[in-house]
Every structure is written in C-alpha cells, then in structure tokens.
N, CA, C and O atoms as a printed pandas DataFrame, in Angstrom:
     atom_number atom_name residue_name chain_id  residue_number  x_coord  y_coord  z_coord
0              1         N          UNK        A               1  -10.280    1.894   20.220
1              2        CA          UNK        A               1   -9.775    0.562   19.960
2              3         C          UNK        A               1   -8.413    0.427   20.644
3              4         O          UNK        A               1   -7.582    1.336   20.645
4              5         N          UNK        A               2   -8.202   -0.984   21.333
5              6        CA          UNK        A               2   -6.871   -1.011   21.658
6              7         C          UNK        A               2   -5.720   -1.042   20.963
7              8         O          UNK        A               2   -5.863   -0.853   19.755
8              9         N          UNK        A               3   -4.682   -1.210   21.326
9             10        CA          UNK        A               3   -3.644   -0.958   20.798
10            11         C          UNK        A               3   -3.343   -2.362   19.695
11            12         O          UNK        A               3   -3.118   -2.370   18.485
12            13         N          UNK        A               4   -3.471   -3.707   20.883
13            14        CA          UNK        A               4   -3.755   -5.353   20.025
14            15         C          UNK        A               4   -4.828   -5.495   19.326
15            16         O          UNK        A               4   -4.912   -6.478   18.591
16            17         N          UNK        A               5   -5.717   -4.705   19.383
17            18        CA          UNK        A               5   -6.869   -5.188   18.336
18            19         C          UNK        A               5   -7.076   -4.216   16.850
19            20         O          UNK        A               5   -7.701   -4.407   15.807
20            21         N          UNK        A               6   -6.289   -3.208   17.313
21            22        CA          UNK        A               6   -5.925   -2.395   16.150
22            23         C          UNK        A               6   -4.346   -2.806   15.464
23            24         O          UNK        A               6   -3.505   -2.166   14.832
24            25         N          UNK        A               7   -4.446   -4.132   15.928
25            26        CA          UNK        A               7   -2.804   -5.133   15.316
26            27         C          UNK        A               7   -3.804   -5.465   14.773
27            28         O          UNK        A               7   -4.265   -4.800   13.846
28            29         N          UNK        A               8   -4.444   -6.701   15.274
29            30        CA          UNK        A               8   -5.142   -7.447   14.795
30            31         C          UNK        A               8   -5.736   -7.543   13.340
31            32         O          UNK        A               8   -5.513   -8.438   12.525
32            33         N          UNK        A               9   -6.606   -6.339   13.170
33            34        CA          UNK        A               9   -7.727   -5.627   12.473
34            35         C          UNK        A               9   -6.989   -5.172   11.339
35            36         O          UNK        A               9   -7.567   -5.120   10.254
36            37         N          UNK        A              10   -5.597   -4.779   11.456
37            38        CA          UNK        A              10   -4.801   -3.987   10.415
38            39         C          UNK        A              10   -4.359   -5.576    9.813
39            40         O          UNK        A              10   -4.942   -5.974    8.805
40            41         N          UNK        A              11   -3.422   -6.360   10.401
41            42        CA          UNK        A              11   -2.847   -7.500   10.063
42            43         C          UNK        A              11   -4.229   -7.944    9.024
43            44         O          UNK        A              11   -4.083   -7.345    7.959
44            45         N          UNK        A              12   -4.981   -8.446    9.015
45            46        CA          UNK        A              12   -6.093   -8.959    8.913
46            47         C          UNK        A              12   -6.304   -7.832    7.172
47            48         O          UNK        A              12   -6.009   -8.552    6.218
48            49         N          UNK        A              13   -6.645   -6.623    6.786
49            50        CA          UNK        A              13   -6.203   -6.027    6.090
50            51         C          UNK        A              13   -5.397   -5.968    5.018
51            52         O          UNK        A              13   -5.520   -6.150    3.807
52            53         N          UNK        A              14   -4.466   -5.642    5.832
53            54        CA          UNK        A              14   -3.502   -5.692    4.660
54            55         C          UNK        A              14   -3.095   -6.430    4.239
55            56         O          UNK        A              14   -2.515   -6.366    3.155
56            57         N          UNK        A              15   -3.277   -7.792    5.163
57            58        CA          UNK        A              15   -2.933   -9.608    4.647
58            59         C          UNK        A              15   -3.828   -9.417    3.389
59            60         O          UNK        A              15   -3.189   -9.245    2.351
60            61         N          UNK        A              16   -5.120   -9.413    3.283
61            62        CA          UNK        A              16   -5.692   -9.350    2.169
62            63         C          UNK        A              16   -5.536   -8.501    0.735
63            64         O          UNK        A              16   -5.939   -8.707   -0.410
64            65         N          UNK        A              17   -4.752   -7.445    1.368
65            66        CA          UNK        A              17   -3.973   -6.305    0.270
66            67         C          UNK        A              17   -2.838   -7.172   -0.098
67            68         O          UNK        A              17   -2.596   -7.223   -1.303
68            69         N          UNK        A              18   -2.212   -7.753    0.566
69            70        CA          UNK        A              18   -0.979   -8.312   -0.062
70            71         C          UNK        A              18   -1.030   -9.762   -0.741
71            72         O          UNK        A              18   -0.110  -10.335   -1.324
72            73         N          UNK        A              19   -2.123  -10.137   -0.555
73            74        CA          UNK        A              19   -2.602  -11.514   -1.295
74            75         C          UNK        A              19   -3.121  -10.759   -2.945
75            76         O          UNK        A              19   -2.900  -11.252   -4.051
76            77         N          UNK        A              20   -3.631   -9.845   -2.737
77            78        CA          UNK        A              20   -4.552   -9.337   -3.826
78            79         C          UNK        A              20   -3.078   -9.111   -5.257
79            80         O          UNK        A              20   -2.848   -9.606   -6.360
80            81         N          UNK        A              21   -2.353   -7.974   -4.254
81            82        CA          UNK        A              21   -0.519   -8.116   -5.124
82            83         C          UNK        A              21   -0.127   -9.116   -5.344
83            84         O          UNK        A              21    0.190   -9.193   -6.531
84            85         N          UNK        A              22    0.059  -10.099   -4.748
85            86        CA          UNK        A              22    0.507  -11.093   -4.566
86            87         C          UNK        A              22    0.124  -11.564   -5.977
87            88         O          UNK        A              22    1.047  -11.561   -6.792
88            89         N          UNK        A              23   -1.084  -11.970   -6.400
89            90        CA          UNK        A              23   -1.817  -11.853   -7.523
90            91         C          UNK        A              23   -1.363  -11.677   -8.668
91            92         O          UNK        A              23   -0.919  -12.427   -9.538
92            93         N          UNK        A              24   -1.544  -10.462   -8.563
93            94        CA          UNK        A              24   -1.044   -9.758   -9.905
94            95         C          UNK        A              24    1.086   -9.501  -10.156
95            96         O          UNK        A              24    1.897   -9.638  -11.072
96            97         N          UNK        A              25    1.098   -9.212   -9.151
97            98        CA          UNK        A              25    2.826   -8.882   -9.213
98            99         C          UNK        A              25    3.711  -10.361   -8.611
99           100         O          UNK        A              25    4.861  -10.505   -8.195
100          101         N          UNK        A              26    2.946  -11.001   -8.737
101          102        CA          UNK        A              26    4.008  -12.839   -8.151
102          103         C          UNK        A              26    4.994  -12.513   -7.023
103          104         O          UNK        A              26    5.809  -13.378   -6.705
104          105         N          UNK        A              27    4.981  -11.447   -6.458
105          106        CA          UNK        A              27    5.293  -10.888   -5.095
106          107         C          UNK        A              27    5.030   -9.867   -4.258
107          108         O          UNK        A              27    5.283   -8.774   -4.766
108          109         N          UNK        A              28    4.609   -9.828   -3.144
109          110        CA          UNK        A              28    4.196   -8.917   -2.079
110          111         C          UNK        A              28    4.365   -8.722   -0.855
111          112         O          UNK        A              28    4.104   -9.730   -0.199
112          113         N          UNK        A              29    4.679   -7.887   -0.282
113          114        CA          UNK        A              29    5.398   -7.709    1.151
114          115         C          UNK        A              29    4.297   -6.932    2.441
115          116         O          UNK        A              29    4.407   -5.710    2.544
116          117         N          UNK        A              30    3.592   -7.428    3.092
117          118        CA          UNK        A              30    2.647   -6.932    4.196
118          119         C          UNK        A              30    3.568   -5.628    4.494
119          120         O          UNK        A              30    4.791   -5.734    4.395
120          121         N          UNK        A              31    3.031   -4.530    4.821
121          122        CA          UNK        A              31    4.080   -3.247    5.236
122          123         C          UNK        A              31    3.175   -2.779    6.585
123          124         O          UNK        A              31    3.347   -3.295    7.690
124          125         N          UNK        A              32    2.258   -1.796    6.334
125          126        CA          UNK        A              32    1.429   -1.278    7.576
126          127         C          UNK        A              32    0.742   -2.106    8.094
127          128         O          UNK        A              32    0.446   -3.039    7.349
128          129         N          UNK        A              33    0.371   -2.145    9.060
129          130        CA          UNK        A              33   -0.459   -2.418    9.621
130          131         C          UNK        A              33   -1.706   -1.834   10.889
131          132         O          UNK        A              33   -2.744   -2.219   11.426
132          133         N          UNK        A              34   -0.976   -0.928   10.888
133          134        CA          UNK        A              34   -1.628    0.081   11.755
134          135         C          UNK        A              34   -1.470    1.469   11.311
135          136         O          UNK        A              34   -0.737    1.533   10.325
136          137         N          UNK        A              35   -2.165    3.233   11.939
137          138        CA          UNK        A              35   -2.084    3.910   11.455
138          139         C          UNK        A              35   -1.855    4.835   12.808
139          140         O          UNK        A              35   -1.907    4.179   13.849
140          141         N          UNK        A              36   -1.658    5.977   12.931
141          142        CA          UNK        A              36   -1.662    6.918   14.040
142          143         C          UNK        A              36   -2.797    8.067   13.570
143          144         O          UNK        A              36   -2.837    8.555   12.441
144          145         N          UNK        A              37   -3.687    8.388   14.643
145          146        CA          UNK        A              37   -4.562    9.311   14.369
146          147         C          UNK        A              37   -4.926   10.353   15.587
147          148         O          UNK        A              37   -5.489    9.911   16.589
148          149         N          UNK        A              38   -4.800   10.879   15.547
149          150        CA          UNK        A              38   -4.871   11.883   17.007
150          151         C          UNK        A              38   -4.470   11.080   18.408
151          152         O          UNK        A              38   -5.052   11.149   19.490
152          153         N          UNK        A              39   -3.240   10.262   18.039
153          154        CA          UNK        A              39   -2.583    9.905   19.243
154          155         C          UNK        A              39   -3.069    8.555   19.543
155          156         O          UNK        A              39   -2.714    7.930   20.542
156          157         N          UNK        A              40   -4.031    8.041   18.506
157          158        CA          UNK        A              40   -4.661    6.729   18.863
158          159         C          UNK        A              40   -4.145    5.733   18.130
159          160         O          UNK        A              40   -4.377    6.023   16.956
160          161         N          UNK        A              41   -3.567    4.707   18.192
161          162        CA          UNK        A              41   -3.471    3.706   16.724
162          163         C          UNK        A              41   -4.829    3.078   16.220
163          164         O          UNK        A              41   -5.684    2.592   16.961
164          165         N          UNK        A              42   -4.880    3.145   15.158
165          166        CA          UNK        A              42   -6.010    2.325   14.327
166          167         C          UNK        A              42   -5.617    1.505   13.965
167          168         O          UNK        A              42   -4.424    1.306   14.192
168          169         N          UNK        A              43   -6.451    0.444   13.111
169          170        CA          UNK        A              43   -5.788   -0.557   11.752
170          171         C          UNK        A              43   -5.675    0.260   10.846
171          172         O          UNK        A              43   -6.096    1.416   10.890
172          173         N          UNK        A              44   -4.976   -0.359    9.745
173          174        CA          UNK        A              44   -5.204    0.096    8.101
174          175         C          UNK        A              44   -6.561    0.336    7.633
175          176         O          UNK        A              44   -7.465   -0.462    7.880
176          177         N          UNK        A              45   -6.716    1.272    7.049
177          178        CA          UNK        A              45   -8.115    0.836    6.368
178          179         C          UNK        A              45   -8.124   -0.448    5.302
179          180         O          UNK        A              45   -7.274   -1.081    4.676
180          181         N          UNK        A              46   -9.839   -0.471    5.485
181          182        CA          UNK        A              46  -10.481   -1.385    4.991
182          183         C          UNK        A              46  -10.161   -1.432    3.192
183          184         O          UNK        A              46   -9.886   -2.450    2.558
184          185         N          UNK        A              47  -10.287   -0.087    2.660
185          186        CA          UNK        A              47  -10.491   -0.051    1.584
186          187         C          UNK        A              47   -8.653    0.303    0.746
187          188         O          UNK        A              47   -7.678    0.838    1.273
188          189         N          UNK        A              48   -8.839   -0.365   -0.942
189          190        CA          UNK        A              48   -7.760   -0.415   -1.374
190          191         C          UNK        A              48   -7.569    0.568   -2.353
191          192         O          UNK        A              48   -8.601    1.110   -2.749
192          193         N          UNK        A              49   -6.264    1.018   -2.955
193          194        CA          UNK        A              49   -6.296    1.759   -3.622
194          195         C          UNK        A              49   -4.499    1.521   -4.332
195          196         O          UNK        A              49   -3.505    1.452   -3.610
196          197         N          UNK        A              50   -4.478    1.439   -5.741
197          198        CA          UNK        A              50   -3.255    1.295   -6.087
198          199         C          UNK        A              50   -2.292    2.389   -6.326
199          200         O          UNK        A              50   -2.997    3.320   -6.716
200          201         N          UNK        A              51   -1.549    2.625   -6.312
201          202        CA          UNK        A              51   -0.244    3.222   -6.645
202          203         C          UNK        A              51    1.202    3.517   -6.938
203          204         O          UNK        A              51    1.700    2.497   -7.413
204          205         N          UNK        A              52    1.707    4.077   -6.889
205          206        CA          UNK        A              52    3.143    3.377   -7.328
206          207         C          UNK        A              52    4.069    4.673   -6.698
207          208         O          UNK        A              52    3.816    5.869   -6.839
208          209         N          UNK        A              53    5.140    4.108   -6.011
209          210        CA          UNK        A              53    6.540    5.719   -5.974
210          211         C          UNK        A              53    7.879    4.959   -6.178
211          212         O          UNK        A              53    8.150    3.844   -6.623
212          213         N          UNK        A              54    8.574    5.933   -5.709
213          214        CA          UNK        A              54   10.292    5.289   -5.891
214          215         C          UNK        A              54   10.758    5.886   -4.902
215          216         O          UNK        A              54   11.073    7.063   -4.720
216          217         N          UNK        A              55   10.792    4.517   -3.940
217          218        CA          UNK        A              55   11.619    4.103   -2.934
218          219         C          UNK        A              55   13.138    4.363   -3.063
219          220         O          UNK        A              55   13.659    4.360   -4.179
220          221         N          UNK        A              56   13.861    4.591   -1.933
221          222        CA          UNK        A              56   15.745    4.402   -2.271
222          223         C          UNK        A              56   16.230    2.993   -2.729
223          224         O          UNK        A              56   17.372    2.826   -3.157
224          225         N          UNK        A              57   15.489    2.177   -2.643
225          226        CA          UNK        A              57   15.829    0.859   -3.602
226          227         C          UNK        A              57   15.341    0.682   -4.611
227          228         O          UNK        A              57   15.522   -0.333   -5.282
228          229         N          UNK        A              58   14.623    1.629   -4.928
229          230        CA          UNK        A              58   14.142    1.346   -6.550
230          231         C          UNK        A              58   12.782    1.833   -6.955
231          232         O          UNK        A              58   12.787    3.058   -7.079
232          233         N          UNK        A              59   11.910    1.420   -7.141
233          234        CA          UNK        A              59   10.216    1.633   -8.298
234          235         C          UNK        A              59    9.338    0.415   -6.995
235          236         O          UNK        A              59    9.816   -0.622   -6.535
236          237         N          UNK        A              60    7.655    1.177   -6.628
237          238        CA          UNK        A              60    7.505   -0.053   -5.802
238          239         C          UNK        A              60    6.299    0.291   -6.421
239          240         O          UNK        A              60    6.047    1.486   -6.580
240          241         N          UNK        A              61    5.381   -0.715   -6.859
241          242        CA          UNK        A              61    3.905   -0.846   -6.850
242          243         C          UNK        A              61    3.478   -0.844   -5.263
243          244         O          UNK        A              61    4.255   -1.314   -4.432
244          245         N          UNK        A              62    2.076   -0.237   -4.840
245          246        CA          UNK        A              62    1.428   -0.665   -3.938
246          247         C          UNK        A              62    0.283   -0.395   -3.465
247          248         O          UNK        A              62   -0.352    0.586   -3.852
248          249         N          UNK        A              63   -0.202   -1.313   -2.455
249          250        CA          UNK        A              63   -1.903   -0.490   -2.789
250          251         C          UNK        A              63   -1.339    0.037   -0.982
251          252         O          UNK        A              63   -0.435   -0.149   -0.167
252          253         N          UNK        A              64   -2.839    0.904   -1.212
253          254        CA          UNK        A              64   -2.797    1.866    0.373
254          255         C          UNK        A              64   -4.267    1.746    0.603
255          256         O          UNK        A              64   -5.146    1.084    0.051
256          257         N          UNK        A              65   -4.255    2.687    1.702
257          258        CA          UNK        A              65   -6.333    2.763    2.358
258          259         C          UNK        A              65   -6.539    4.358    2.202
259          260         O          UNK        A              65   -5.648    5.172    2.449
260          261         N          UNK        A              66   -7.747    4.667    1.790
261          262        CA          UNK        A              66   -7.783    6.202    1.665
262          263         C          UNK        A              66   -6.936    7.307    2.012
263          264         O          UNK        A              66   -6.738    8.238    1.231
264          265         N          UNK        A              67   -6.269    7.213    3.517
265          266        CA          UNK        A              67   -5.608    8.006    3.648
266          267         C          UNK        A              67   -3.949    7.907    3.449
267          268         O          UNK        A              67   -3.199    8.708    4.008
268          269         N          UNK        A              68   -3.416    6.717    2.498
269          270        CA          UNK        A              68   -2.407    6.448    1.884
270          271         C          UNK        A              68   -1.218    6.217    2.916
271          272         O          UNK        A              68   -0.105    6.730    3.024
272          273         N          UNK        A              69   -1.923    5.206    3.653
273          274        CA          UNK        A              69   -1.011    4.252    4.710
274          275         C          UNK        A              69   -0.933    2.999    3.712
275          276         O          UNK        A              69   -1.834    2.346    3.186
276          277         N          UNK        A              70    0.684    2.880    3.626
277          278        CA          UNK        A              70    0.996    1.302    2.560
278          279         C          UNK        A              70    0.402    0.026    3.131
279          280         O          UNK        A              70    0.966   -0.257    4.188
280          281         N          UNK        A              71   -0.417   -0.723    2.837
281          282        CA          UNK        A              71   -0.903   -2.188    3.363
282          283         C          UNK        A              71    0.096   -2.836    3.036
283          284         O          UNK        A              71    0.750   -3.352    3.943
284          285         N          UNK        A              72    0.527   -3.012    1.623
285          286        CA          UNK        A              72    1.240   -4.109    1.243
286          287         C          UNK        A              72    1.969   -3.627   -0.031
287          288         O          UNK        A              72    1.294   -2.839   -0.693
288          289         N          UNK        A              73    3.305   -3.944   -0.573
289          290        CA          UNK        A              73    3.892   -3.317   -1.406
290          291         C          UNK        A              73    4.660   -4.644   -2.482
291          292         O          UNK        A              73    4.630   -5.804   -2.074
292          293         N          UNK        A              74    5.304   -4.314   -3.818
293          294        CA          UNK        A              74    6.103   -5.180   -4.569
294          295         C          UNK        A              74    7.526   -5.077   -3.807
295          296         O          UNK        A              74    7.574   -4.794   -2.610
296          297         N          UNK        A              75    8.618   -5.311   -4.539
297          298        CA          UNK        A              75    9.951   -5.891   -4.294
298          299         C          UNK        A              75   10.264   -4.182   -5.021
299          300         O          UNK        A              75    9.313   -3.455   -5.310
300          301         N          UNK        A              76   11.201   -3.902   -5.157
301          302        CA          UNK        A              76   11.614   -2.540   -5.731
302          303         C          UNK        A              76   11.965   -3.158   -7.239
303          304         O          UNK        A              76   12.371   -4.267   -7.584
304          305         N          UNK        A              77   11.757   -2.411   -7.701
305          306        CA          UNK        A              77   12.060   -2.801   -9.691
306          307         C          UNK        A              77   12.117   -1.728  -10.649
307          308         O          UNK        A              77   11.878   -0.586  -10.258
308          309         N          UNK        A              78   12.322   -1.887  -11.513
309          310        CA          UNK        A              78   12.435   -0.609  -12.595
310          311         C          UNK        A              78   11.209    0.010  -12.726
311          312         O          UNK        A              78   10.166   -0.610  -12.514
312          313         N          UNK        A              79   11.229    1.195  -13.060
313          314        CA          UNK        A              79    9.955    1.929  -13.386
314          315         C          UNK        A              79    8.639    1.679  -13.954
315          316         O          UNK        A              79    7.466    1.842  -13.618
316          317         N          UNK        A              80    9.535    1.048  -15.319
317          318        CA          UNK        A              80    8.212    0.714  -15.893
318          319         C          UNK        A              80    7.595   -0.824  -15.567
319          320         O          UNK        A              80    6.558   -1.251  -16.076
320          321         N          UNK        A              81    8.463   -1.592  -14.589
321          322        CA          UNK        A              81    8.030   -2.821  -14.611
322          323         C          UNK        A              81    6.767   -2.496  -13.277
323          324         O          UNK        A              81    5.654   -3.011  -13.165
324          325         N          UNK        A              82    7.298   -1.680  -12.572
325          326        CA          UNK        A              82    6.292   -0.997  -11.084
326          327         C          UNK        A              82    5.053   -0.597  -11.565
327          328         O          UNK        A              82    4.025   -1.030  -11.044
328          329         N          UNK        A              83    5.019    0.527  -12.918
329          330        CA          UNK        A              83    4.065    1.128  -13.069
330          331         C          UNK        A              83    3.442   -0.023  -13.958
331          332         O          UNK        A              83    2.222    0.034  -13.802
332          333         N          UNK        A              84    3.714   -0.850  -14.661
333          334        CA          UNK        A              84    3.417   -2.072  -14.962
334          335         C          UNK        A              84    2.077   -2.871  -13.870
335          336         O          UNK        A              84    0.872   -2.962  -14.109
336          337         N          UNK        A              85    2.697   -3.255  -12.908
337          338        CA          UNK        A              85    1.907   -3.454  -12.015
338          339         C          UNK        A              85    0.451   -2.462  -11.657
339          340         O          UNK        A              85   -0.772   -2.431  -11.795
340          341         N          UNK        A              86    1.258   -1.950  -11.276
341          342        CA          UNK        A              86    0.388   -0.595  -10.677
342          343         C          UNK        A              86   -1.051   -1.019  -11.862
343          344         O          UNK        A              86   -2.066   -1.684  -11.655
344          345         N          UNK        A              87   -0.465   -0.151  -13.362
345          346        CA          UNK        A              87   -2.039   -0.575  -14.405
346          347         C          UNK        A              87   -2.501   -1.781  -14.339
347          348         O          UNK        A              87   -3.704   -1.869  -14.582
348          349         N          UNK        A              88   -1.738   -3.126  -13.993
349          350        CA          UNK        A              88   -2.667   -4.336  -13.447
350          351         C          UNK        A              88   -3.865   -4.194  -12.613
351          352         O          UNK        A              88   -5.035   -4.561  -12.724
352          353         N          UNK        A              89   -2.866   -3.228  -11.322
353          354        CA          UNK        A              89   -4.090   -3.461  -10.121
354          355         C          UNK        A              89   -5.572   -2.929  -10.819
355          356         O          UNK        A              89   -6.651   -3.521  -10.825
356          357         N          UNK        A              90   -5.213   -1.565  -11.414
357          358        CA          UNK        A              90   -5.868   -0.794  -12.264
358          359         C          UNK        A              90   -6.927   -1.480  -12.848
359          360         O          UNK        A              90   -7.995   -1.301  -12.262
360          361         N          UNK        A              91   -6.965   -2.194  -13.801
361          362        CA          UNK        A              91   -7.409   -2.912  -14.733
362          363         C          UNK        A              91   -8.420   -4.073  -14.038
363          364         O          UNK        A              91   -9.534   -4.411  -14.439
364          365         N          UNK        A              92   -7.687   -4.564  -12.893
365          366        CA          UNK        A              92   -8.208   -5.697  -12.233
366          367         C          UNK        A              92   -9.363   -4.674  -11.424
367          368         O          UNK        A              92   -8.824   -4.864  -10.334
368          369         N          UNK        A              93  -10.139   -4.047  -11.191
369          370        CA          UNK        A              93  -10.612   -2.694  -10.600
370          371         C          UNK        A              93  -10.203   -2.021   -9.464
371          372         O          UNK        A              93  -10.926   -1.142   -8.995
372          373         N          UNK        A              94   -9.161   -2.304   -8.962
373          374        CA          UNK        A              94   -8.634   -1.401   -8.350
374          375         C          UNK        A              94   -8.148   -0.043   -8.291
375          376         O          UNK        A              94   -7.009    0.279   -8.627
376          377         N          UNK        A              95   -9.447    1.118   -7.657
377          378        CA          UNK        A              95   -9.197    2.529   -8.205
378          379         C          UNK        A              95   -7.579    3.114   -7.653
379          380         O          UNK        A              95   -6.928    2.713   -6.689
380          381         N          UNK        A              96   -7.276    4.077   -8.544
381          382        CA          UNK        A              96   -5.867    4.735   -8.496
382          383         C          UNK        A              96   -6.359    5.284   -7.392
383          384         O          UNK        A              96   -7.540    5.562   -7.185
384          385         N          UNK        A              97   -4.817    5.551   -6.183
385          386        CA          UNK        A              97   -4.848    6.608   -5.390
386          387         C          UNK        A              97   -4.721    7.890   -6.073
387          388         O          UNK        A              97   -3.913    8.271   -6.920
388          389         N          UNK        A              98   -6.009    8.644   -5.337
389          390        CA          UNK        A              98   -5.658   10.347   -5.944
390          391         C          UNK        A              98   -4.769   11.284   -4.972
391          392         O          UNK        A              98   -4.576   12.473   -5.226
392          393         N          UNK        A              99   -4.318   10.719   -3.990
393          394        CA          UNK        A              99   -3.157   11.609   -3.171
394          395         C          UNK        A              99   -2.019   11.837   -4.022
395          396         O          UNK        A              99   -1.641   11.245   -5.033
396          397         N          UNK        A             100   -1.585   12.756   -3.437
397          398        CA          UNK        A             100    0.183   13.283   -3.844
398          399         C          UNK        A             100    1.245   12.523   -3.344
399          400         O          UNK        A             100    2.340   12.453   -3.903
400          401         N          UNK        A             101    0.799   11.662   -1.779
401          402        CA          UNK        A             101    1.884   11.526   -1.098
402          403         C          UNK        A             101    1.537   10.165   -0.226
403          404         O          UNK        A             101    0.678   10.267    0.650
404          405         N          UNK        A             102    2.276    8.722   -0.477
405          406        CA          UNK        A             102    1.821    7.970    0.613
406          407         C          UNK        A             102    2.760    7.973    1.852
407          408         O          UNK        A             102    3.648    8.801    2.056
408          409         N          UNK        A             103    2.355    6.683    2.829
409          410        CA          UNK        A             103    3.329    7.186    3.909
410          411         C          UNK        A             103    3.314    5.249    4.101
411          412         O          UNK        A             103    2.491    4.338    4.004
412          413         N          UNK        A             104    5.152    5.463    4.503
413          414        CA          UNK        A             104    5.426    3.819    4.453
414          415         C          UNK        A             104    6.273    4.293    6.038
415          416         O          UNK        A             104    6.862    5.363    6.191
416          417         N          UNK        A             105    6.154    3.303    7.001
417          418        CA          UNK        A             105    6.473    3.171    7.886
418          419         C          UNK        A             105    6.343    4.873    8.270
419          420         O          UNK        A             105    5.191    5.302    8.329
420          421         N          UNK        A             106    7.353    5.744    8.503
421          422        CA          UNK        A             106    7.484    7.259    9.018
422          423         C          UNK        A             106    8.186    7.656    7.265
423          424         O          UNK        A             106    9.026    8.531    7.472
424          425         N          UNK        A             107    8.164    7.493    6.454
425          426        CA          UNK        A             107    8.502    8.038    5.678
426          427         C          UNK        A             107    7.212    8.375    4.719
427          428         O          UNK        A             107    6.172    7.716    4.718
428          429         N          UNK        A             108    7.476    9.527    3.903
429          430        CA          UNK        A             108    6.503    9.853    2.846
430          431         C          UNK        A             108    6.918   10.009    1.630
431          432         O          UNK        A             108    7.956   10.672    1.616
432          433         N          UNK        A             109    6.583    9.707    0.651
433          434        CA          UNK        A             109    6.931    9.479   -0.879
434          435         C          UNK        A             109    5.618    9.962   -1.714
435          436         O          UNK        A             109    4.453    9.613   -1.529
436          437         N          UNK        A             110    6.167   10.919   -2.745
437          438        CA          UNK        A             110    5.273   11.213   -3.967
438          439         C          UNK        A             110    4.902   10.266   -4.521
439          440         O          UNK        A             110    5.619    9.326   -4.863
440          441         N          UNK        A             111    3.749   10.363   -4.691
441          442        CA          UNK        A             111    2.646    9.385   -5.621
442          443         C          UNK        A             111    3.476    9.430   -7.424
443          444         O          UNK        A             111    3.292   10.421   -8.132
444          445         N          UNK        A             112    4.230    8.383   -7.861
445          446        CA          UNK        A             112    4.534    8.574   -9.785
446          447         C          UNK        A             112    2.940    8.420  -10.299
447          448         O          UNK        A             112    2.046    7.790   -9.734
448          449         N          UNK        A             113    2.879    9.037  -11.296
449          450        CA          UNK        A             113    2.112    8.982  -12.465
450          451         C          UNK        A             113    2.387    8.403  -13.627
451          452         O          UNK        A             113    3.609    8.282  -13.705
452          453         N          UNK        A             114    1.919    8.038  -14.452
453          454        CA          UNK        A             114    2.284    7.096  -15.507
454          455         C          UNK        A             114    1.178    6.531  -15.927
455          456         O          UNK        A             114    1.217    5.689  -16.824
C-alpha cells in the first residue's frame, strides 16, 4: 500500500474510533493514523479496543487496533474520571486491550488496570 492511501485508510479509521469516544467521553482527539511495519506504513487497524494509561498531562481513555497503535484518545483527566470512560467503552461492547503497552505517536505507555 502506498504511503497516501495508507493516510487515507487510517484517517478513515480512526475518524470512526474517535466518533465512537466522542460518544461516550463528550470529547475525542483523532491521534494515529498510520502504523510502521517492516519499513512499510499501513493504516490503523480496522478493529477497536479500549484502554486507558497516564500520559505526562494526565489519565487518557483510548481505544487502539490489535496491535495497540492509539486511533483516537480523551483530553487528559484524573484517573478515575479516564478509567471511568475506559468501563463505558467497556460496557458499550468494546473489548479491553489485553497488551501491556500502547504506542502514541513514538512513545509507549503501560496499559492502567482498573
């Protein structure tokens, strides 16, 4: 896939991940959109998955794609108002990520539990 159509394909994605937050948390921020994989860019994946870490600004709900590239994320907030969210997505059926670790732009953050 090219480089613009693996914009495309991701945009397209995670727009729908961040509408879905959007939803439940009355705010949401598009983050990935693409992924790196043996030197190739992809889109985001297709599929969603909720979770929650703590960012240097604070507590973030967010969902990711199997391999825990951020689609779309909340505003930073207190703990329990994040993990708050997070059991929304939950509830609404959105399965928990079972990774340890997502990855937001080049950074990686432990998965909270709660």
């Amino acid at each position: 896939m090219r480089y613009h159509e693996a914009v495309r394909e991701g945009k397209r994605r995670a727009a729908a991940s961040q509408m879905r937050l959007f939803d439940i948390a009355g705010f949401a921020m598009l983050t990935l959109t693409t992924k790196k994989s043996g030197g190739t860019f992809m889109p985001v994946g297709e599929e969603e998955y909720a979770s929650a870490i703590r960012s240097p600004d604070g507590h973030v709900a967010i969902i990711v794609d199997a391999d825990g590239f951020t689609k779309a994320q909340s505003r930073a907030l207190e703990r329990e108002e994040a993990l708050g969210i997070f059991r929304r997505l939950v509830e609404s059926g959105m399965p928990e990520f079972g990774g340890s670790h997502v990855e937001i732009w080049n950074d990686r953050y432990p998965v909270l539990r709660g």
